[in-house]
C-alpha positions as CSV (number, residue, x, y, z in Angstrom):
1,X,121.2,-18.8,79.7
2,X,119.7,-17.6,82.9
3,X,121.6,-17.4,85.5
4,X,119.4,-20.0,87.1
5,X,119.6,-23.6,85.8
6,X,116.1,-25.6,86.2
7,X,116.6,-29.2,86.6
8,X,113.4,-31.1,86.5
9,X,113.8,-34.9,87.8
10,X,111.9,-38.1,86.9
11,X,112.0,-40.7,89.4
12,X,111.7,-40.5,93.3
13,X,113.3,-42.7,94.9
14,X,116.8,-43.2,96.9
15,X,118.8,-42.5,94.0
16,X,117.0,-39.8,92.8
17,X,116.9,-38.4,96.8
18,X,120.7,-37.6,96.5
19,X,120.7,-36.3,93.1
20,X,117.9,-33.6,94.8
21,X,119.8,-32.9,98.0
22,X,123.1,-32.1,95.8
23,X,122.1,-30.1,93.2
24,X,119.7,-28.2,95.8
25,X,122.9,-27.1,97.6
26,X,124.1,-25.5,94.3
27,X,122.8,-21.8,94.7
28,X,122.9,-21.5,90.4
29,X,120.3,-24.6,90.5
30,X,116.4,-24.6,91.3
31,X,114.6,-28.2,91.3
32,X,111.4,-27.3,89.0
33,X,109.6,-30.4,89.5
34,X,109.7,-33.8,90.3
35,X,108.0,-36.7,88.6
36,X,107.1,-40.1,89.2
37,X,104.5,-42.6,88.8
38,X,104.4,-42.9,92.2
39,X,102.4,-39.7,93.1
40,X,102.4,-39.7,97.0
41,X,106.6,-40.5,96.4
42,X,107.0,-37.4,94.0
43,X,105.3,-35.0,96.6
44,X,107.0,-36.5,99.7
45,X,110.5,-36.1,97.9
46,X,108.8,-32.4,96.0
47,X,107.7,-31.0,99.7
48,X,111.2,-31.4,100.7
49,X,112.3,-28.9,97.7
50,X,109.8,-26.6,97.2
51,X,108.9,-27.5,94.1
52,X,105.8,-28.9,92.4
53,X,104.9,-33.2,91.9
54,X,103.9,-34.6,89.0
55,X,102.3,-38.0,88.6
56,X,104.4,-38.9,84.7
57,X,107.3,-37.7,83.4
58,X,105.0,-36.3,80.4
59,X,103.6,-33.7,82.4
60,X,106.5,-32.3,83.9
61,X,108.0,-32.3,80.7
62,X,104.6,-30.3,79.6
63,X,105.2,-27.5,81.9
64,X,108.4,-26.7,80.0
65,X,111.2,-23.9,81.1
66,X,113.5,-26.4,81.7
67,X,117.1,-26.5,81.2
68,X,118.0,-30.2,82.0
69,X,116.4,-33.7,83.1
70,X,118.0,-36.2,85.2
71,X,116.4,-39.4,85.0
72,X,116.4,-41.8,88.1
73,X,114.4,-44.5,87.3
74,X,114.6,-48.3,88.2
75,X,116.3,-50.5,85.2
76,X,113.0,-51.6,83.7
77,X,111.4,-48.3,83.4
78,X,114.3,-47.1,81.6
79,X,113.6,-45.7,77.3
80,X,110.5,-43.9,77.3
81,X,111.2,-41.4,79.8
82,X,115.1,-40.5,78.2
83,X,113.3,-40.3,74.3
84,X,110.7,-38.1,75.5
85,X,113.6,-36.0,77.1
86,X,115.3,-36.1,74.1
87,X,112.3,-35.3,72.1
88,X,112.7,-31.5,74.2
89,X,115.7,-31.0,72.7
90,X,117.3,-31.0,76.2
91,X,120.5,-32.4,78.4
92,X,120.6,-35.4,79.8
93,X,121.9,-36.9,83.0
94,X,120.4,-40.5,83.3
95,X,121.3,-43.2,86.3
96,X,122.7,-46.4,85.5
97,X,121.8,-48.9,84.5
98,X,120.9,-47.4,81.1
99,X,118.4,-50.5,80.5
100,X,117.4,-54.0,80.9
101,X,118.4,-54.5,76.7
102,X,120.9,-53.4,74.6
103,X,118.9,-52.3,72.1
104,X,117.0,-49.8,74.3
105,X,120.1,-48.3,75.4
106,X,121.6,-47.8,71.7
107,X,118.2,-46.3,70.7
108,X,118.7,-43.6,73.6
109,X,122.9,-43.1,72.4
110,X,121.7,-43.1,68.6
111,X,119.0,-40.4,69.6
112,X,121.8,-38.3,71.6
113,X,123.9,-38.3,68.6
114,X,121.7,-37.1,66.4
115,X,120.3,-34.3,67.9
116,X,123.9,-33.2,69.6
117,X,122.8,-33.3,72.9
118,X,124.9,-33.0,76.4
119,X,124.5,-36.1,78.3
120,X,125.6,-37.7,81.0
121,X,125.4,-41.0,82.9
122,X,125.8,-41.6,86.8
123,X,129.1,-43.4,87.2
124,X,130.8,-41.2,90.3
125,X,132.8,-43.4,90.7
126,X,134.8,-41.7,88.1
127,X,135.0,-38.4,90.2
128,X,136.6,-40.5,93.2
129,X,139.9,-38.4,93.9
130,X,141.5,-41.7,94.7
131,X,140.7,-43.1,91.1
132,X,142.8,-40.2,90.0
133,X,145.9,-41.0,92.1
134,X,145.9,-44.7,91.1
135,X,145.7,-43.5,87.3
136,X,148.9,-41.5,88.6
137,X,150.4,-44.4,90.6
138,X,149.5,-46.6,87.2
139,X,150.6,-44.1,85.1
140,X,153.5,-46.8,82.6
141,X,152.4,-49.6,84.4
142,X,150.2,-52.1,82.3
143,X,147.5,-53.8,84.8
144,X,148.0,-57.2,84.5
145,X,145.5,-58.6,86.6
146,X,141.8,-57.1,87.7
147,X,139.8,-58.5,90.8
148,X,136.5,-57.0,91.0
149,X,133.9,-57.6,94.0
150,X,130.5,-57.0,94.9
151,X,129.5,-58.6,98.0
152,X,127.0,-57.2,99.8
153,X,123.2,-58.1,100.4
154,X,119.9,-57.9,98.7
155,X,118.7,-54.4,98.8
156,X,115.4,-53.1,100.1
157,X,113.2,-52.3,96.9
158,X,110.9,-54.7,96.0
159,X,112.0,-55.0,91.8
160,X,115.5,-56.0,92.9
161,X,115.3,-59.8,93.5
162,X,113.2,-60.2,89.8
163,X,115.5,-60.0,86.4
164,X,113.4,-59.2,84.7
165,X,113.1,-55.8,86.2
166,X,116.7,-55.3,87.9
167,X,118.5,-56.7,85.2
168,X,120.3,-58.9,88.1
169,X,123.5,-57.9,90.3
170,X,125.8,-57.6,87.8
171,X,124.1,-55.3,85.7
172,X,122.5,-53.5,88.8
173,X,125.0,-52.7,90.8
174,X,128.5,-54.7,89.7
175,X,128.5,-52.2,86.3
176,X,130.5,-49.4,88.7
177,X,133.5,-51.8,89.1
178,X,133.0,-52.6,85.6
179,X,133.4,-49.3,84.9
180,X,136.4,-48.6,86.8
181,X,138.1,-51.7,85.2
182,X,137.4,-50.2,82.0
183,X,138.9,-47.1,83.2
184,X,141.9,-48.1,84.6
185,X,142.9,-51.7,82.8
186,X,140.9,-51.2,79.1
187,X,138.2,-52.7,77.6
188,X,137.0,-56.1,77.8
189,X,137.2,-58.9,74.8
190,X,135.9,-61.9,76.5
191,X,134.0,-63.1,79.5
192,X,132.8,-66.3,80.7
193,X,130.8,-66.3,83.8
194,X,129.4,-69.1,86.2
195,X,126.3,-68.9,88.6
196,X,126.4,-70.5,91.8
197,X,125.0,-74.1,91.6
198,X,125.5,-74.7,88.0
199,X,123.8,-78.2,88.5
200,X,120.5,-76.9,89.6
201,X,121.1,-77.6,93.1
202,X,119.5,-75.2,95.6
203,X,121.6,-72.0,96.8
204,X,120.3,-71.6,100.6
205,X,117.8,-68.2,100.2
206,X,117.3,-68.2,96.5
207,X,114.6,-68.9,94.9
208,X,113.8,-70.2,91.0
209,X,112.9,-66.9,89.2
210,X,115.0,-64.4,91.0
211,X,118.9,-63.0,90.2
212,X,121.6,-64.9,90.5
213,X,122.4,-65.0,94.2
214,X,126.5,-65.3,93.6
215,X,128.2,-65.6,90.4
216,X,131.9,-65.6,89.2
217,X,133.2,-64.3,86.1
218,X,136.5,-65.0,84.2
219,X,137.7,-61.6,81.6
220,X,140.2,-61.0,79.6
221,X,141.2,-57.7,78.6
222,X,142.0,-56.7,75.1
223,X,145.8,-55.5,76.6
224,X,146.7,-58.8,77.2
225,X,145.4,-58.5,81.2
226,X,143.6,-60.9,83.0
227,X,140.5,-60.3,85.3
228,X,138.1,-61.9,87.7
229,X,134.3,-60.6,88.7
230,X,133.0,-62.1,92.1
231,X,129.6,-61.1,92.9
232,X,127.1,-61.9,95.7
233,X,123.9,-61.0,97.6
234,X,124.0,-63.7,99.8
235,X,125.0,-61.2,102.6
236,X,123.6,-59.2,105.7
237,X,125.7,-56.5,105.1
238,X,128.0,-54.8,102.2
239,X,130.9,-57.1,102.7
240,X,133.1,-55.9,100.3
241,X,132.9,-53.6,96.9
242,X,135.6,-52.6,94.6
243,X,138.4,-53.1,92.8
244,X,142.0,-54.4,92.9
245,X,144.4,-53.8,90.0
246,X,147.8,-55.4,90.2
247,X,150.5,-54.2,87.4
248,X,154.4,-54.6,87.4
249,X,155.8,-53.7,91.5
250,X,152.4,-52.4,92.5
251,X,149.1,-53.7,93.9
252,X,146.2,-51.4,94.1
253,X,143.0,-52.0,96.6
254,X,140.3,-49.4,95.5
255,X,137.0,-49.7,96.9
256,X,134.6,-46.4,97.2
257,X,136.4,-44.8,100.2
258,X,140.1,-45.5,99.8
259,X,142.8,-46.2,98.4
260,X,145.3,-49.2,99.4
261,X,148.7,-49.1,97.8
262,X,151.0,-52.3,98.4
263,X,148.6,-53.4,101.2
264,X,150.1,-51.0,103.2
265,X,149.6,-47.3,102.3
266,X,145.9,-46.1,102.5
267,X,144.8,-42.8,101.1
268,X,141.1,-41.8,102.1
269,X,138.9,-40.4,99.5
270,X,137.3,-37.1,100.5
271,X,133.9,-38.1,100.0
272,X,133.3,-35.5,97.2
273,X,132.5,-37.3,94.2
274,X,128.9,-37.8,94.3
275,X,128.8,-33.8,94.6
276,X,131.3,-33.7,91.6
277,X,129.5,-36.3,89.1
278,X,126.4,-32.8,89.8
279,X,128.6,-30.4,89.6
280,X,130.4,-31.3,86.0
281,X,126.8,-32.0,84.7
282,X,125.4,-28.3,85.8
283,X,128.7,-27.1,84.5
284,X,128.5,-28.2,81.1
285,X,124.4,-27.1,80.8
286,X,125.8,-23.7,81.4
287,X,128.2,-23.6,78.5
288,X,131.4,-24.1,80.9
289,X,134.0,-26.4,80.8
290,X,132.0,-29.1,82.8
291,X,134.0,-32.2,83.4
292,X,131.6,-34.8,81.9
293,X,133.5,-38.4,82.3
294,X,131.2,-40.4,81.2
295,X,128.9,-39.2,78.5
296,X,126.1,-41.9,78.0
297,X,127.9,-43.1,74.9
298,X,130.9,-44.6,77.1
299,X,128.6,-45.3,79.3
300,X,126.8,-47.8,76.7
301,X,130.0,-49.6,76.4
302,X,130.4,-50.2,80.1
303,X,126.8,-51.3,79.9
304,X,127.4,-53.6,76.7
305,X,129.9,-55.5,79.0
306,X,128.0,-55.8,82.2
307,X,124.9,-57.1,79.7
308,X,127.5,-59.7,78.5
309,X,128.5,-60.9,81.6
310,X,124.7,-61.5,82.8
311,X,123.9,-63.3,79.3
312,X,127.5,-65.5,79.5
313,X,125.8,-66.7,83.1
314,X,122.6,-67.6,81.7
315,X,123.9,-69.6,78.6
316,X,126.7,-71.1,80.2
317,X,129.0,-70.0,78.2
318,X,132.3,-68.0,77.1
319,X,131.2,-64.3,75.0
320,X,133.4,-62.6,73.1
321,X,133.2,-59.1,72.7
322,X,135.0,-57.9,69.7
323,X,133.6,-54.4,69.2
324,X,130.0,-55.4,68.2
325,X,127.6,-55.9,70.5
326,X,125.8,-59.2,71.9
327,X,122.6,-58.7,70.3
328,X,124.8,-58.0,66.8
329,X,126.5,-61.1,67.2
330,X,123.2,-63.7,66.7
331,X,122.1,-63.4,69.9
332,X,125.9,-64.0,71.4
């Protein structure tokens, strides 16, 4: 392989902004192009990186010469774009969430599989240095109990507020301490969740249509461990986002930036891991020992269970997750 990795990148917005600015600091990675439907947005972000704009992912694909595609593209324009990759023959590093259904997202992992491809899926939080000490700090301690939170407000793109193309808060954005509660406590085998104003009153600033502007979710781990999902965009500001695990003589307080032990010790994270989650990817495309946590099969499981949540608030009703899917269960 040349000692030059070409990334080419579909998708130009926020997300896709940081993915740019790291891997252009990498001096064994070029940007070859940037796609987006968007046109004027692909050459804004492409001017900042020297590197041509294309108006669809087809015809940057087209070009060819490249070594990888990240793919940074809302929920809802998710599947097309990762097949055609795939249809190249070439690695994979996709954002979450993987999709709006279930069935796209297995489509993409089946796809993976069979043509042996290295992929990869955006969950840094994984590469938080503080994650690793609280797997340490855990290390013979069953969790017990899990209290997520995302509270925070709505954020400024204009898909977010509509479910039909953001997949709602949970699936959005909540999926990262999903993740982390599947890291750190286990999987998942039930979940019953509970929107605000369950009797159809009004929730001041939402509007019928849009996500779920709080919701509460009940879980119950498959090693006997309890949890509790709290989510909300109700806010003016991000309130609070993360993740506290409690397990026999220890509490742990993890949110993106530190690590509370015991409500009294704090260890600061060193900021690294969105440059880590880039680096493991670029690793592995070269042949090396690339520390890929989160391929985008384990990545569909994470999203199976934030897809269960959001469906167990819209029917009202307990889900139970006993390793097949929602969709596999008759529509459960």
């Amino acid at each position: 392989m040349s000692p030059i990795i070409r990334v080419g990148i579909i998708g130009a917005g926020n997300v896709a902004a940081r993915h740019a600015d790291v891997l252009s600091g990498f001096p064994d990675v070029t940007i070859a192009g940037i796609a987006d439907t968007d046109l004027r947005r692909a050459e804004a972000l492409a001017s900042r990186h020297g590197t041509p704009a294309y108006g669809g992912h087809a015809d940057l694909l087209d070009v060819g010469g490249l070594d990888a595609v990240y793919v940074c593209v809302p929920p809802f324009a998710h599947g097309k774009p990762e097949l055609d990759v795939l249809s190249c023959n070439l690695p994979i590093f996709v954002e979450k969430p993987l999709s709006l259904t279930l069935e796209a997202a297995k489509n993409i992992a089946s796809e993976i599989e069979r043509r042996g491809l290295l992929s990869a899926v955006g969950h840094h939080w994984r590469y938080l240095d503080i994650v690793e000490r609280a797997r340490e700090l855990l290390a013979g301690r069953p969790v017990r109990l899990a209290l997520g939170h995302w509270l925070d407000k709505v954020p400024p793109v204009g898909w977010w507020l509509d479910p039909a193309l953001s997949g709602g808060q949970v699936v959005e954005q909540a999926v990262h301490v999903l993740d982390l509660a599947r890291l750190l406590v286990g999987e998942v085998e039930m979940v019953h969740a509970v929107p605000a104003s369950p009797d159809g009153t009004a929730v001041e600033g939402a509007v019928d249509g849009e996500v779920d502007r709080a919701l509460a979710a009940v879980l119950r781990f498959e090693g006997g461990a309890a949890g509790m999902l709290a989510t909300t965009c109700l806010l003016r500001h991000k309130h609070r986002v993360g993740l506290e695990v409690h397990a026999d003589g220890i509490a742990l307080d993890l949110t993106e930036t530190r690590l509370t032990v015991d409500g009294e010790t704090i260890v600061q994270d060193d900021g690294q891991a969105k440059v880590r989650v880039d680096r493991a990817f670029i690793d592995a495309v070269r042949g090396r020992d690339g520390d890929v946590r989160v391929p985008y099969g384990e990545a569909l499981r994470t999203h199976r269970l934030a897809l269960a949540v959001a469906r167990s608030a819209i029917e009202r009703r307990p889900i139970v997750l006993d390793g097949e899917t929602p969709d596999e269960r008759g529509g459960r």
